[in-house]
C-alpha positions in Angstrom: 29.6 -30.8 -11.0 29.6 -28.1 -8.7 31.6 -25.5 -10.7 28.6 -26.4 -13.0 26.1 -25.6 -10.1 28.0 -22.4 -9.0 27.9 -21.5 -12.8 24.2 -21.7 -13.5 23.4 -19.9 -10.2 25.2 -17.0 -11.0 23.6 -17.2 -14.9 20.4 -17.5 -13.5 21.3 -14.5 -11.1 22.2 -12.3 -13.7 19.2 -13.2 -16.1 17.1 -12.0 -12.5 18.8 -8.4 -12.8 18.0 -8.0 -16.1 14.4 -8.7 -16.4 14.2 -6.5 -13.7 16.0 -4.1 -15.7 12.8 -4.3 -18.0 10.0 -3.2 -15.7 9.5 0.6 -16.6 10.9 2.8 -14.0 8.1 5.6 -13.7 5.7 2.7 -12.4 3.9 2.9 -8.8 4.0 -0.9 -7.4 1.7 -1.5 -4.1 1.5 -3.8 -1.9 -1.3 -4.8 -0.1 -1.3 -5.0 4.0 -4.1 -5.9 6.8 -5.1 -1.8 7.2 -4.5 -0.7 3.3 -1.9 -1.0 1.0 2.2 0.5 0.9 3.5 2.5 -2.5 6.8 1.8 -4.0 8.3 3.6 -7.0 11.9 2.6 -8.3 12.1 0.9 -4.3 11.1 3.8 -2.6 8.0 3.8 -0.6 5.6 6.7 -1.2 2.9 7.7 1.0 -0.4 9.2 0.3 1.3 12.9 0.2 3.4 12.1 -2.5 1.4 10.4 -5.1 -0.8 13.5 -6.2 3.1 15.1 -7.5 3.4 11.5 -9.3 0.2 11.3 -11.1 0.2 14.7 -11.9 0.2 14.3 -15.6 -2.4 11.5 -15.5 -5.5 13.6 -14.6 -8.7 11.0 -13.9 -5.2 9.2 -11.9 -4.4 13.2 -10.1 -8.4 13.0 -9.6 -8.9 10.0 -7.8 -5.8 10.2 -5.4 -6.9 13.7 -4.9 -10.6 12.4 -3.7 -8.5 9.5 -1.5 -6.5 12.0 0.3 -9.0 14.2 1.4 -11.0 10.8 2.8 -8.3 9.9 4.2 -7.0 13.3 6.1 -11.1 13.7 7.3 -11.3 10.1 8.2 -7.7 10.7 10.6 -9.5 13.5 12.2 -12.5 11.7 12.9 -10.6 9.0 14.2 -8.4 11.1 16.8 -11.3 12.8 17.9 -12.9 9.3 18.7 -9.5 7.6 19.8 -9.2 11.2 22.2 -12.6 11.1 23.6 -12.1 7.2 24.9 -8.3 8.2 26.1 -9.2 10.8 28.2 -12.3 8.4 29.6 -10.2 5.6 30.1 -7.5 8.4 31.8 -10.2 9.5 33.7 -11.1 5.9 35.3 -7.2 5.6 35.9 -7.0 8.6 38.5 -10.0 7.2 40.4 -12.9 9.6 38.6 -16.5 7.9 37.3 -16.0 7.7 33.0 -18.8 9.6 31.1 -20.0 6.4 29.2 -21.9 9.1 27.0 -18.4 10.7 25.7 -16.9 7.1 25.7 -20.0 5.7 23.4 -19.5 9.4 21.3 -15.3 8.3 20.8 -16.3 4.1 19.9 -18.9 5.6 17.5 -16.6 7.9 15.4 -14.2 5.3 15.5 -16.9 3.0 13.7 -17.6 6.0 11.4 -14.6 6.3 9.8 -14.3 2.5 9.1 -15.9 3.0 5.4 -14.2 5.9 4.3 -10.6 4.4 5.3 -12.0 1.8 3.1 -12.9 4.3 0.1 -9.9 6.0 0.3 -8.2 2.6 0.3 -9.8 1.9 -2.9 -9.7 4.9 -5.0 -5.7 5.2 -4.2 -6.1 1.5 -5.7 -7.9 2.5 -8.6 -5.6 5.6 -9.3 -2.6 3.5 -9.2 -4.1 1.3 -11.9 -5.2 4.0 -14.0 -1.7 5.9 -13.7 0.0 2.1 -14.5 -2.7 1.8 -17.4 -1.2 5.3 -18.8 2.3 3.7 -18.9 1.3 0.9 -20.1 2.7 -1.7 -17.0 1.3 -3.7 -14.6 0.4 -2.2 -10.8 2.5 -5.6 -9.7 5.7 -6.4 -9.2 7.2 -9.4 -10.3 8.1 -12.5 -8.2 11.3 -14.7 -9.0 11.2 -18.2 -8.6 14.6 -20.5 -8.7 13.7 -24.2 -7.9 12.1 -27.5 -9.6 9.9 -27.4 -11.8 8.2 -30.1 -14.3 10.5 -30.5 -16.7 13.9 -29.6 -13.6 15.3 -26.9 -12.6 13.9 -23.4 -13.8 13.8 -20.3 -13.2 9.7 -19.0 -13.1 8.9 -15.3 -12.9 5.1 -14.3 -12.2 3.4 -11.4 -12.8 
């Protein structure tokens, strides 16, 4: 009985390795996190730099990472500045000197700004994933392997 246990893991194990084995190679997988989503390809993550070289060949794809780039490197900048301007208050109160509540409501406010276009950028690197996927033909998602009971016993469930 538990040769036959042992022997239907490792079948199972090796089915596991070849379906993924299917799942076309060129594809960009995300993941989606609290603040934004993470880029594999072949189980390497990618960051925002790298995907315009990907989609490349893809152009509304090349377009629409392009466009979430840039969002994304002004929406950084207007961030710092914001993040810098209620550092160097808080700093300021630290050492004993009276804060400028104008420069600190200036920093809070371009924080706030740049709420909606992390957000765009967000979603057009979502939507140029899909449209680079729909051009190979695959799904943006990865696969998840389940091994356990089921209705009818044990089985082996894969969702996509």
């Amino acid at each position: 009985m538990k040769k036959e246990i042992v022997v239907l893991t490792l079948v199972l194990f090796g089915f596991a390795n070849i379906v993924k084995a299917q799942v076309p190679s060129d594809s960009v997988l995300f993941q989606k996190k609290i603040f934004g989503y993470k880029f594999f390809q072949n189980d390497v993550r990618l960051n925002l730099n790298q995907l315009p070289y990907i989609m490349e060949e893809n152009q509304e794809a090349y377009q629409l990472i392009k466009k979430a780039k840039s969002n994304n490197t002004i929406a950084s900048i207007i961030s710092g500045t914001g993040g810098f301007l209620i550092g160097l208050q808080l700093a300021n109160t630290l050492i004993g000197g009276e804060p400028n509540w104008t420069l600190m409501a200036v920093g809070g406010g371009l924080v706030v700004i740049t709420i909606p276009l992390y957000t765009k950028s967000f979603r057009q690197s979502f939507l140029a994933v899909q449209k680079y996927n729909e051009g190979l033909g695959v799904k943006s998602y990865a696969p998840v392997f389940h091994l356990g009971i089921c209705s009818g016993g044990v089985g082996f469930k894969v969702n996509f």
